[in-house]
C-alpha positions as CSV (number, residue, x, y, z in Angstrom):
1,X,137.1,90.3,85.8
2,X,136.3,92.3,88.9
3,X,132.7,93.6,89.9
4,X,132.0,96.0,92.3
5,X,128.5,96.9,93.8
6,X,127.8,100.1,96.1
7,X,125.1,100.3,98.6
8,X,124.5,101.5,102.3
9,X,122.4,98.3,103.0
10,X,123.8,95.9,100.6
11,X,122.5,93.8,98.5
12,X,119.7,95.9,98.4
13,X,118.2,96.3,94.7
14,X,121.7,94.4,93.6
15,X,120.8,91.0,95.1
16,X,120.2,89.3,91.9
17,X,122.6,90.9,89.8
18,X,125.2,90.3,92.4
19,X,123.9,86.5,92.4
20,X,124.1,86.3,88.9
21,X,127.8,87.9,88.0
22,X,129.5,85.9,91.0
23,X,128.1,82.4,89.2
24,X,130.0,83.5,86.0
25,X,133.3,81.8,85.6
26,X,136.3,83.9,86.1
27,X,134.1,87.1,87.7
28,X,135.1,88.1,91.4
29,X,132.1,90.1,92.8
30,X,133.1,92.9,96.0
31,X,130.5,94.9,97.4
32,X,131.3,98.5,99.7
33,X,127.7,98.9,102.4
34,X,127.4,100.4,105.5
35,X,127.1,98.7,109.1
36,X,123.9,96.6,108.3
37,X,125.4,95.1,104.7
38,X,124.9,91.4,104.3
39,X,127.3,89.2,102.5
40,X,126.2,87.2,99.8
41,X,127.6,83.5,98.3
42,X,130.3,84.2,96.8
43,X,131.0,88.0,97.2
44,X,133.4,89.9,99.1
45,X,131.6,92.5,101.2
46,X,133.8,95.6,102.6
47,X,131.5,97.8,105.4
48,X,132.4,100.9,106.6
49,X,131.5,102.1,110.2
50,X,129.9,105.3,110.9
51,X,131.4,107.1,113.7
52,X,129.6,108.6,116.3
53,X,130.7,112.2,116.3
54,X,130.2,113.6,112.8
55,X,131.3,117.1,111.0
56,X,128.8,119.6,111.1
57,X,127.6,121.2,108.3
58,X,128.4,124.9,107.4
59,X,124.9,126.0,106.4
60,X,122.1,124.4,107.2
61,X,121.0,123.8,103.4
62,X,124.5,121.8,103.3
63,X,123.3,118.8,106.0
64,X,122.1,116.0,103.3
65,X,125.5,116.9,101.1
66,X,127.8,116.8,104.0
67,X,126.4,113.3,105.2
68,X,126.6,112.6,101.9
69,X,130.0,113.0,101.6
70,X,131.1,111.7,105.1
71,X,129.6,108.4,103.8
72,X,131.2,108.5,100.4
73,X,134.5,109.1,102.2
74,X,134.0,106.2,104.4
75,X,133.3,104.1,101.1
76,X,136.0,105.5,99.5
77,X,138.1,104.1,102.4
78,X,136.1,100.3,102.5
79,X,137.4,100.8,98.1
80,X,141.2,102.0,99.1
81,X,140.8,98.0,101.5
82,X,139.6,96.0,99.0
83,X,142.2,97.2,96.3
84,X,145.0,97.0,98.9
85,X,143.9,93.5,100.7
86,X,142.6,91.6,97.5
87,X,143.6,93.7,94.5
88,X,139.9,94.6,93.6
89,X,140.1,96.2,90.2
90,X,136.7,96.6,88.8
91,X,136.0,96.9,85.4
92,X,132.1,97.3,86.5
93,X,131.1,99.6,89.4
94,X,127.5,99.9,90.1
95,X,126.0,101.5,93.2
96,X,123.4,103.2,95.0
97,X,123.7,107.5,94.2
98,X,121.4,108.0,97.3
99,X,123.5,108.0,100.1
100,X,126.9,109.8,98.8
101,X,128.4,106.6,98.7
102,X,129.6,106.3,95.0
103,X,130.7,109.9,94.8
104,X,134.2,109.3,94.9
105,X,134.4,105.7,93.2
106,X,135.1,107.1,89.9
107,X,138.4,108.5,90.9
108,X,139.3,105.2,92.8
109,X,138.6,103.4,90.1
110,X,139.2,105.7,86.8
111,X,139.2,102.9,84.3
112,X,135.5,101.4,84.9
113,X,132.3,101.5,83.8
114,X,130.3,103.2,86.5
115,X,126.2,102.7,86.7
116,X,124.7,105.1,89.1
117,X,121.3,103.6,90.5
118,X,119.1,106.2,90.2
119,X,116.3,105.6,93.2
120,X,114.6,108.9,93.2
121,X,115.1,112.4,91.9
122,X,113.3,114.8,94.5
123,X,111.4,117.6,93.2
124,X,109.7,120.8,95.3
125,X,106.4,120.3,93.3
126,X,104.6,117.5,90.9
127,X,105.9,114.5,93.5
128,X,106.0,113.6,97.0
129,X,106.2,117.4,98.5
130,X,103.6,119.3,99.2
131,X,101.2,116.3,98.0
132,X,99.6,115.9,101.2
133,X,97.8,119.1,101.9
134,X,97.5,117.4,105.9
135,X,101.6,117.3,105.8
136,X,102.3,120.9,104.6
137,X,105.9,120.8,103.2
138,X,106.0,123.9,100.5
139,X,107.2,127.1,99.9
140,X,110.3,128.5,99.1
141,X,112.5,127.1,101.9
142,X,111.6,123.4,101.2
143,X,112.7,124.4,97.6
144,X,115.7,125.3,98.7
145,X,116.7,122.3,100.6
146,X,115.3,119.9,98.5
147,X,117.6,121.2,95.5
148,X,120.5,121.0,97.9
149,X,119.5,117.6,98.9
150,X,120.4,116.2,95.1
151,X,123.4,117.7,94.9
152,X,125.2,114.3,96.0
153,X,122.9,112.8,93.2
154,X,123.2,114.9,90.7
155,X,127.1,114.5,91.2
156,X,127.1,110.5,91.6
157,X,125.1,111.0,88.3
158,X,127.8,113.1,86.5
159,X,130.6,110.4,87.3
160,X,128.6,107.8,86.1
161,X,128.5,106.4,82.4
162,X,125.1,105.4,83.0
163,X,121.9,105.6,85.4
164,X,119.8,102.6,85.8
165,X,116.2,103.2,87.4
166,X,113.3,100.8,88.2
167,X,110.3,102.6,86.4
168,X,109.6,105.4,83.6
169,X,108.2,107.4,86.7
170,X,111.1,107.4,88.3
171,X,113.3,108.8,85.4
172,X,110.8,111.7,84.4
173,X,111.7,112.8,87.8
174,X,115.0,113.8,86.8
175,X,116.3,117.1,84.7
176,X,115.2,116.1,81.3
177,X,119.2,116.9,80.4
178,X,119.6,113.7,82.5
179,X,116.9,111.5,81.3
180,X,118.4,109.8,78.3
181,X,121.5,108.6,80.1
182,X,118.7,106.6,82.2
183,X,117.9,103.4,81.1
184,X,114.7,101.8,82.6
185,X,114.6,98.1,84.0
186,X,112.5,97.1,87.2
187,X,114.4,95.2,89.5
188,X,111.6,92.0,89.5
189,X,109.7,89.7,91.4
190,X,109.6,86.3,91.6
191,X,106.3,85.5,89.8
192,X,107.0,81.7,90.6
193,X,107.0,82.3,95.1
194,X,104.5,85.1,94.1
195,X,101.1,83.4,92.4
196,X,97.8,82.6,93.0
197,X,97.3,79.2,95.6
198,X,93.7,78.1,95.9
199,X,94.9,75.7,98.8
200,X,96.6,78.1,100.6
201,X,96.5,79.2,104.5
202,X,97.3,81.9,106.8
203,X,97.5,81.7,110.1
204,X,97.2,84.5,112.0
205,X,100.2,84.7,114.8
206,X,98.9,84.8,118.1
207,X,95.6,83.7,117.7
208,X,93.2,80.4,116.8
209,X,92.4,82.1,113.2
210,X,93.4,80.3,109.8
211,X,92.5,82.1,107.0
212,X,92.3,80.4,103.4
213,X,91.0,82.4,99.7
214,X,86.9,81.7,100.8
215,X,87.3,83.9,103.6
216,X,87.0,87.5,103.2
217,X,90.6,88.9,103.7
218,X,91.7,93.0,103.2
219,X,95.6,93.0,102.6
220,X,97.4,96.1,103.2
221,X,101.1,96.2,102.9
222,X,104.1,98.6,104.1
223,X,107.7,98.6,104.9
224,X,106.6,101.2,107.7
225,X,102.9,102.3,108.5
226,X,103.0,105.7,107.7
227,X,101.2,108.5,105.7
228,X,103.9,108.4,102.4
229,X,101.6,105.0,101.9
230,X,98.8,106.0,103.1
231,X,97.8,104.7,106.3
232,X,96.5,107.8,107.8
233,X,94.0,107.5,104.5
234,X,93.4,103.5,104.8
235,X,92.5,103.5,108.7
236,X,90.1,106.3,108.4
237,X,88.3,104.0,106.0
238,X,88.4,101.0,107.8
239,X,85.4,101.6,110.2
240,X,82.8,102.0,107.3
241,X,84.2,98.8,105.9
242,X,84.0,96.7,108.6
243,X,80.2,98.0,109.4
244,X,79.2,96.9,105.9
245,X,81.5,93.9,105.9
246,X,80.8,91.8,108.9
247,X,82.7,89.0,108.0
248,X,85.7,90.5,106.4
249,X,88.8,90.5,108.4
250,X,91.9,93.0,108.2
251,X,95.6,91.9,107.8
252,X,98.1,95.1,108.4
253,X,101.4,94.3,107.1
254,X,104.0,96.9,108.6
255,X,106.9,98.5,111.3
256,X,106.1,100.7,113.5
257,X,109.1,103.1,112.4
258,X,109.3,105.9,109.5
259,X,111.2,105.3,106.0
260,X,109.8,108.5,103.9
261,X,109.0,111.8,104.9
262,X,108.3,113.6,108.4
263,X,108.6,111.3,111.8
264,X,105.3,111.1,114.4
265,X,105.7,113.8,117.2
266,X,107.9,112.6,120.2
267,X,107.2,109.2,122.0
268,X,104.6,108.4,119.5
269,X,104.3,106.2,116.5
270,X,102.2,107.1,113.0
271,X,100.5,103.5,113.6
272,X,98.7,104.2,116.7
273,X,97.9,107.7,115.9
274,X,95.9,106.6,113.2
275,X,94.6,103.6,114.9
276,X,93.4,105.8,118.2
277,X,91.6,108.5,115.7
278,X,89.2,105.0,115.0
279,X,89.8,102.4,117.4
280,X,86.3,103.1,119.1
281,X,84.3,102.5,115.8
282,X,86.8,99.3,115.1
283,X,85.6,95.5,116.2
284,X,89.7,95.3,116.9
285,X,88.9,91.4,116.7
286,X,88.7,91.7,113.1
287,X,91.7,94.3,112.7
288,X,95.2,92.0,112.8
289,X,98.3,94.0,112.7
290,X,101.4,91.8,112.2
291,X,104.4,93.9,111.8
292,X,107.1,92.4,109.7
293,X,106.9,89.1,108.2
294,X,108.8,86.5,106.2
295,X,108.7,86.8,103.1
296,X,107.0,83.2,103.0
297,X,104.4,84.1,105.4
298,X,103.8,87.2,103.2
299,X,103.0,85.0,100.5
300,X,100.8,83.4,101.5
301,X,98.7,86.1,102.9
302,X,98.7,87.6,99.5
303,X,97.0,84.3,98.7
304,X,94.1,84.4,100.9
305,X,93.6,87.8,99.8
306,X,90.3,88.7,98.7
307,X,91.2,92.6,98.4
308,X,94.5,94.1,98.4
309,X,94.6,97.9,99.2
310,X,97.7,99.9,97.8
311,X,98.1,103.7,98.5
312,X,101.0,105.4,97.8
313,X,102.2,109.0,97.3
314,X,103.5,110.5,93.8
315,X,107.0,108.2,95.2
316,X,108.9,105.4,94.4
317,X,106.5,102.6,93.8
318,X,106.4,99.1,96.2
319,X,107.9,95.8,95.4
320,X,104.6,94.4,97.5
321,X,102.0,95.9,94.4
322,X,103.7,93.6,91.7
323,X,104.0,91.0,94.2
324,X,100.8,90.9,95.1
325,X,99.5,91.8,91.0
326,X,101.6,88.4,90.7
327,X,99.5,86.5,93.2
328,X,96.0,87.8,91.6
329,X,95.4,89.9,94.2
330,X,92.0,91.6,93.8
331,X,93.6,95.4,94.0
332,X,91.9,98.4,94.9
333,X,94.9,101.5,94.7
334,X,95.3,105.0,94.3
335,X,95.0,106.9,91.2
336,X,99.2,108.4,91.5
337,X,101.5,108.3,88.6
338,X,103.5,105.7,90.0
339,X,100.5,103.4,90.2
340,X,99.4,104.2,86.6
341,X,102.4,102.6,85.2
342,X,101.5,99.5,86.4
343,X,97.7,99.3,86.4
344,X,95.2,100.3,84.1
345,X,91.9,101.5,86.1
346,X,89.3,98.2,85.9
347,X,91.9,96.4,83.7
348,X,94.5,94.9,86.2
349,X,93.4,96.4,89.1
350,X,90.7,99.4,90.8
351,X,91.7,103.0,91.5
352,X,90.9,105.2,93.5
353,X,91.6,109.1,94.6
354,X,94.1,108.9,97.1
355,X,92.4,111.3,99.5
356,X,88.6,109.7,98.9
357,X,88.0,108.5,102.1
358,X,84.7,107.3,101.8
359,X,85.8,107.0,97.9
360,X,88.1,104.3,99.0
361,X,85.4,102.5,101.7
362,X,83.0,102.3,99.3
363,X,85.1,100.7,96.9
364,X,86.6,98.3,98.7
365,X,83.1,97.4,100.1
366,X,81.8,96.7,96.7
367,X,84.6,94.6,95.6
368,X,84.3,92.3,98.3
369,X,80.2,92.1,97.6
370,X,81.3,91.0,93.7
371,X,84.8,89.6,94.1
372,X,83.7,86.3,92.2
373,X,82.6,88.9,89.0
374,X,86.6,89.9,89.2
375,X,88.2,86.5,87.6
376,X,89.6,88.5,84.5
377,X,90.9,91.3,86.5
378,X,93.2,89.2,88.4
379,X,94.1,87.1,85.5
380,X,94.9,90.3,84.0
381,X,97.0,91.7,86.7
382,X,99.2,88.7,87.1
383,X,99.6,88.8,83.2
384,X,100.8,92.8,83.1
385,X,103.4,90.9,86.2
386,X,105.0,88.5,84.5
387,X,105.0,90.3,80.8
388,X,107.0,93.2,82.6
389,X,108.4,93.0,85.9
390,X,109.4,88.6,86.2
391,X,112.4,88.6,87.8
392,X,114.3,85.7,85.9
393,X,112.4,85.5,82.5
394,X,112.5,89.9,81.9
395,X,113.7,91.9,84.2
396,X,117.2,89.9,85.4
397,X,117.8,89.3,81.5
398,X,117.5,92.9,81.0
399,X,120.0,93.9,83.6
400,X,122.6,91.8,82.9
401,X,122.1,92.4,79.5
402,X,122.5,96.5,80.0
403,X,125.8,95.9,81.9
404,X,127.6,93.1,79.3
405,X,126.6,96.1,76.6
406,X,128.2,98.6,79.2
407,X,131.3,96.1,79.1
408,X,131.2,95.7,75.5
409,X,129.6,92.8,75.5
410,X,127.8,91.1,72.6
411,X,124.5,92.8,73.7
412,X,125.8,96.6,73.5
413,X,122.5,97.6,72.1
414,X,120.9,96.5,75.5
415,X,122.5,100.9,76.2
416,X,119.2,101.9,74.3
417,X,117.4,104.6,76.8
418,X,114.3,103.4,75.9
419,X,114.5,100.1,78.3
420,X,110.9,100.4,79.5
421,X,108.4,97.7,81.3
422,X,106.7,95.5,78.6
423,X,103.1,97.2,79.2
């Protein structure tokens, strides 16, 4: 049997899954990606180039669907390669719907089962838009092109027997038509490389500092420092925090580049516009920002954590807040739907109105000063973890369990709609 995964930056959310199918007996597992897609153990990858001169859109409204459909031409053509060159014949086609890459898979590939991956569903109110009243992005002109925007989606969707989305937030976004052909199952964490090590230590790159769990340690995490997460929000309450936290010291996980929503003005980056509107009322000594990191050294500053702050708009929730639930981080988040489905204010974790400033400050203040009166709360946290989002005990069963019922498989009732996190 043939398996073929779809995605721009393969393996992407399909790394496991990929894993799992190409160590079954008798399954050949192909992969379509774009220019940065990585080749796995065991499985054929096909990329597509993008060229440098593209066809411009008619209308204006028509830009995300024409790149959309540029790309799912070129992975049409990576497809027409792998059938002629090694006879790919999928009976399984799962891929990402954001990109435009799977729009034309079903006609490649008429006898399959097709999964659409259903990241996000973008809506002009009640989400992401228009949330941050500092980021105007409303009225009737971003309505328009943000309906044009999932037209590629909507149609990926359509061809699809199935969508497949991480969290219950993320399918409410959809048309409510739409929401009970998506099945919910997180893609996981490792909960074993993720947990709690009272021995562990972080050194700090380029300095004498090694940090270990007595120490007083702030965690905040993104794949970009920018204001979908946040940071705008997070720096302005860093000040007050250090004043009333002398000892504490600040590890800032995070590029300098722009994954969600607007980019910085020209020449300029959001991490040190935020960081000049404070640095004079920072002890910069204390404040260590350390771009990317491995995913071991990551670990292990989860594990000298002594507060982990997560903010996030109404959008896609983070890998990093399970991970670092996982590792019994001591979290202090903000109160947005995607958070709520994960942590239960003063159960698993503190939360806190995105905006609240001095909300947030104070907070985190205080749960430093008590962090020894915290022990259930980060039991409890790493318990919601591994009950709902483990990688290889839930969430990995669950997925291969939905696609073997997609096959026909002896677990066809895996196809239930209802394929929620364990709460």
């Amino acid at each position: 049997m043939d398996v073929l995964f779809i995605h721009n930056n393969f393996p992407g959310q399909f790394v496991h899954v990929a894993k799992a199918f190409a160590a079954r007996p008798g399954v050949r597992v192909f992969a379509v990606g774009g220019p940065t897609a990585k080749a796995p153990p065991k499985v054929t990858v096909a990329a597509y180039r993008i060229p440098e001169e593209l066809p411009k859109p008619g209308h204006p409204l028509t830009e995300r669907f024409n790149s959309d459909v540029i790309r799912g031409e070129l992975a049409a053509g990576a497809m027409q390669r792998l059938q002629r060159e090694v006879g790919c014949d999928p009976a399984l086609v799962a891929g990402h719907s954001g990109w435009g890459e799977t729009l034309f898979a079903r006609d490649l590939f008429p006898r399959a089962r097709h999964v659409a991956f259903c990241e996000f569903f973008y809506r002009a109110e009640g989400s992401d838009v228009g949330f941050d009243p500092e980021f105007p992005d409303a009225g009737l002109r971003t309505a328009l092109r943000i309906r044009a925007k999932n037209a590629g989606m909507l149609t990926a969707l359509a061809a699809a027997d199935r969508g497949l989305t991480p969290t219950e937030w993320q399918r409410v976004q959809h048309p409510k038509f739409l929401q009970e052909r998506i099945s919910v199952i997180h893609d996981g964490v490792d909960t074993d490389a993720a947990r709690p090590k009272p021995n562990a230590r972080f050194a700090v790159p380029n300095t004498d500092l090694v940090l270990r769990p007595r120490d007083e340690v702030i965690t905040f995490v993104n794949r970009q420092l920018e204001p979908y997460r946040g940071y705008h929000v997070f720096m302005r309450a860093l000040p007050e925090i250090l004043k009333r936290r002398p000892e504490a010291h600040v590890l800032i996980v995070g590029g300098n580049g722009v994954s969600y929503g607007r980019k910085p003005p020209e020449g300029k980056s959001w991490r040190t516009i935020f960081l000049d509107e404070v640095r004079d009322r920072l002890d910069m000594s204390r404040v260590h920002f350390l771009g990317q990191i491995p995913k071991p050294d990551f670990l292990s500053m989860l594990q000298v954590s002594s507060c982990h702050v997560y903010l996030t708009y109404p959008f896609v929730l983070s890998w990093s807040l399970i991970e670092a639930m996982a590792a019994e981080c001591l979290i202090v988040a903000s109160s947005t739907q995607p958070v709520h489905e994960v942590i239960d204010d003063g159960v698993e974790g503190r939360l806190v109105d995105f905006f609240d400033v001095s909300g947030l400050a104070e907070m985190v203040v205080d749960t430093l000063a008590r962090r020894d009166e915290f022990g259930a709360m980060r039991r409890a946290a790493r318990a919601r973890a591994l009950a709902g989002y483990d990688l290889k005990r839930v969430c990995l069963p669950r997925q291969m369990a939905f696609y073997d019922g997609l096959l026909g498989g002896p677990t066809g009732a895996s196809l239930a709609p209802d394929f929620a996190p364990v709460a």
